[in-house]
N, C-alpha and C positions, 0 to 999 in steps of 0.2 A: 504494500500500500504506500502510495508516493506522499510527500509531508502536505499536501495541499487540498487532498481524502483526505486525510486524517483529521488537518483541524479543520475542515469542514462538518464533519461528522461529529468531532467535539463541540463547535459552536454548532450546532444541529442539536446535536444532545438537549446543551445547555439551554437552548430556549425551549425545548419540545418538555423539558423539566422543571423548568424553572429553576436550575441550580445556582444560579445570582440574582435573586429578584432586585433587586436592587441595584442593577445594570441595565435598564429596558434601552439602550443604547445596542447591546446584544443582539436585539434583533433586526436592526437595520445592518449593523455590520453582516449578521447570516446573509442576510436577501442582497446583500452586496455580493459579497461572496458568490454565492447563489446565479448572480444575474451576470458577472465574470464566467464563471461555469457556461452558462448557458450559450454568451456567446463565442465561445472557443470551442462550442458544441458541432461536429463534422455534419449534423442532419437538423432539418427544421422537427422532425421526431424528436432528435437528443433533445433538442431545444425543451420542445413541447415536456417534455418527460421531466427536465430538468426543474421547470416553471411549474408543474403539477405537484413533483414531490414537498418544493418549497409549500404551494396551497394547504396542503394536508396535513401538513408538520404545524401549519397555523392554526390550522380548521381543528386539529387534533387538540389542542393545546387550549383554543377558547371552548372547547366543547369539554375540558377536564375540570370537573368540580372541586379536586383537590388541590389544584396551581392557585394561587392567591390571586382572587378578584382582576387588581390591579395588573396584573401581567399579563391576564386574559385579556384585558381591552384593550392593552396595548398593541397585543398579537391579532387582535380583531383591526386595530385604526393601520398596521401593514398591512391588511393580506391585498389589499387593491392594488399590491404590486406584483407578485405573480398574475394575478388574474388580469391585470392590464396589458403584461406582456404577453400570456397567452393570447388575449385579443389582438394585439397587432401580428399575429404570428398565424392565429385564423384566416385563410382562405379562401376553406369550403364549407357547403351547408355544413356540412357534419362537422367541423371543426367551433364552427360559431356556436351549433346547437349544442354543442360541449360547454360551454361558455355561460350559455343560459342556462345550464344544468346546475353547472359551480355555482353560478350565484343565488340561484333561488336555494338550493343545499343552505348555502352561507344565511341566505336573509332567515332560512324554516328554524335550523340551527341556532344562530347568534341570539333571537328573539327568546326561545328555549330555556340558553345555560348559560345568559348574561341580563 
């Protein structure tokens, strides 16, 4: 595993955990990261793939009742960033209707367990 997996996947971790709450700076650094990754991605799939995992890692994180409140809305006021670059990255019906899938997921979710 090359150094740049790795601490991706540690700052991955640590917001999917919340293990510094008290860093919500953390999560803009991931989706930096993140959004680097993506485009040094060889396929608009990597892309796509790369921009999905980040969504979920968020979606996942505002949707855990145990993360403190405060880290969940943080993770919720980013995820417009994945989900933004999937949309410039949608082409086709099926990609867009992927798009309107995430967000209503996000708006049924967020409403939910925040």
């Amino acid at each position: 595993m090359n150094t740049v997996t790795h601490n991706l996947g540690t700052l991955e971790n640590s917001v999917r955990h919340a293990t510094d709450p008290d860093q919500p700076g953390n999560i803009s650094r991931y989706l930096t990261k993140m959004e680097a990754c993506a485009e040094q991605a060889q396929t608009l799939s990597d892309q796509r793939s790369i921009y999905l995992r980040a969504y979920k890692t968020l979606l996942e994180t505002v949707c855990d009742s145990l993360i403190d409140r405060h880290w969940r809305v943080n993770c919720l006021n980013q995820i417009y960033r994945p989900i933004f670059a999937m949309k410039r990255l949608a082409s086709t019906p099926t990609d867009k209707a992927q798009i309107r899938t995430l967000r209503a997921e996000l708006a049924r979710l967020s409403h939910y367990f925040l």
